[in-house]
N, C-alpha and C positions, 0 to 999 in steps of 0.2 A: 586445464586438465581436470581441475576438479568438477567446473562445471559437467564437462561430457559425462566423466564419471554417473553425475547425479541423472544427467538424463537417463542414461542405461537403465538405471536403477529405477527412479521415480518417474519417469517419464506419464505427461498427462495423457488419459486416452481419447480415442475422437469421442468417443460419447460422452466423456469428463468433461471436454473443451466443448461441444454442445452446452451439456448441464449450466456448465459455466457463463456461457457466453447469452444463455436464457434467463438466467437467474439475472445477471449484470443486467441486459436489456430495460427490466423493470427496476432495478436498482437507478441506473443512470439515466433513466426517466425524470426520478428526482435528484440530481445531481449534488445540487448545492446544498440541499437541504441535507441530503444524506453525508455529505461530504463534510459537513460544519457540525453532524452529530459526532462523527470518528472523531473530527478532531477535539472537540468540548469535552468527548469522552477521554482521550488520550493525555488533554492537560490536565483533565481531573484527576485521573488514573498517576499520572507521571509529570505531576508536575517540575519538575528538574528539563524535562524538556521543553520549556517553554522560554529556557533561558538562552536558546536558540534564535530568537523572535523581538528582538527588541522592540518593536510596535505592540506586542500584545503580553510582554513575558510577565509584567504586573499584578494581569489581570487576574482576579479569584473568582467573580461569578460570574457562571456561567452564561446567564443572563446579558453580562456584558460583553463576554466573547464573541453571544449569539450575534450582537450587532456590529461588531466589530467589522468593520471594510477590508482590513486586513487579512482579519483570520476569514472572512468568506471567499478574499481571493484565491488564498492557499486552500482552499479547500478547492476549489474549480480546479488547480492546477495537482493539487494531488489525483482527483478523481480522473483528469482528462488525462496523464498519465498510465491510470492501471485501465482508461478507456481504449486506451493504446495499446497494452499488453493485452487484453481479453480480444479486440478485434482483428488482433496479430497474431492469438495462437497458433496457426497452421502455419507461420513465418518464425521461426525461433532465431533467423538472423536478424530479422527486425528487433523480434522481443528482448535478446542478447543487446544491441543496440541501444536502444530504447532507455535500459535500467543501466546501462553503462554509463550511460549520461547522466541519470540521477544519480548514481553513485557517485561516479568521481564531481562532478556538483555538490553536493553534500560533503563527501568527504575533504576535499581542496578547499571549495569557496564561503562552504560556510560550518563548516569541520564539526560535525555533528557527527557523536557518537555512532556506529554503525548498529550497534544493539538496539535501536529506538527505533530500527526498521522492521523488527523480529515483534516488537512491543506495537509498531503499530498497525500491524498486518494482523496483529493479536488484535487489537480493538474493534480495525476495519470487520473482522468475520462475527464479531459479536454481536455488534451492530445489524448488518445485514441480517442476521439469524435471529436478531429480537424484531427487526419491523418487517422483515418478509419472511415470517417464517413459516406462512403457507407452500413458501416455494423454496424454503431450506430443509429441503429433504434429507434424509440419511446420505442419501447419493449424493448431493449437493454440497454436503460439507464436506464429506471425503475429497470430493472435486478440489473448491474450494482452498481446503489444508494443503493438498500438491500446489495448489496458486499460491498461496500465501509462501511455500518452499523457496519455488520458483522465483520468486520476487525476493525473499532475503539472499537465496544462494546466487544469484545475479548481481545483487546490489553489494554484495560482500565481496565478492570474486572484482567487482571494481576498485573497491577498496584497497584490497590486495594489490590490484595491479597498480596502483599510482603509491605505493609503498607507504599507504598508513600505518602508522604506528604513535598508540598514547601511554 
């Protein structure tokens, strides 16, 4: 319920899901590289969540993160993920889908705070917006800010449904 709610209300437009899905294109061009900055940025920013990761949760430089096997694979599958969401705009039962399973993934099997999704949709646009932000227009991050919505109010309304509670 609450999701529909949020569509009414914030619903992305087709020229938003354009903007978006142009901006991604060249982002997910560099996938891993970009994918492995969100995250470096996200354990430095919050490192509390690293304690999620027992392969990598030790780790302080950054430096070492970068080469990490681990953390490069999580970044491929975090990124191939929201590559999913952007080329499924115009499908919202896909999208709906899609972050349902990351949710309840996260929330059940490896019981990660739900808040760390809000924190790293936070990092993910900052990122984007400092190495491409020839094409992080005014328009593009408004777009953008509804995607990053769309993705915590999705992956929370999962949570919900599989009765988290900490």
């Amino acid at each position: 319920m609450e999701i529909e709610r949020w569509e009414r209300s914030e619903e992305i437009s087709d020229a938003e899901k354009k903007v978006i899905q142009e901006t991604w294109s060249r982002v997910y061009a560099n996938c891993e590289d970009v994918g492995v900055s969100i995250l470096i940025r996200f354990f430095v920013n919050f490192p509390s969540a690293k304690q999620y990761f027992s392969q990598f949760k030790h780790m302080e430089d950054p430096l070492e993160m970068e080469r990490s096997l681990q953390l490069r694979k999580h970044a491929r599958r975090v990124m191939g993920a929201i590559n999913t969401v952007v080329e499924n705009l115009n499908d919202s039962e896909k999208v709906s889908s899609v972050l349902a399973l990351v949710g309840k993934a996260h929330a059940l099997k490896h019981k990660v705070e739900p808040i760390y999704f809000k924190k790293l949709t936070g990092v993910m646009l900052e990122v984007i917006a400092e190495e491409y932000a020839n094409d992080f227009t005014p328009e593009a991050h408004g777009a953008w800010t509804k995607m990053k919505t769309l993705i915590c109010t999705h992956v929370t309304a999962a949570y919900k449904e599989v009765g988290w509670a900490q």
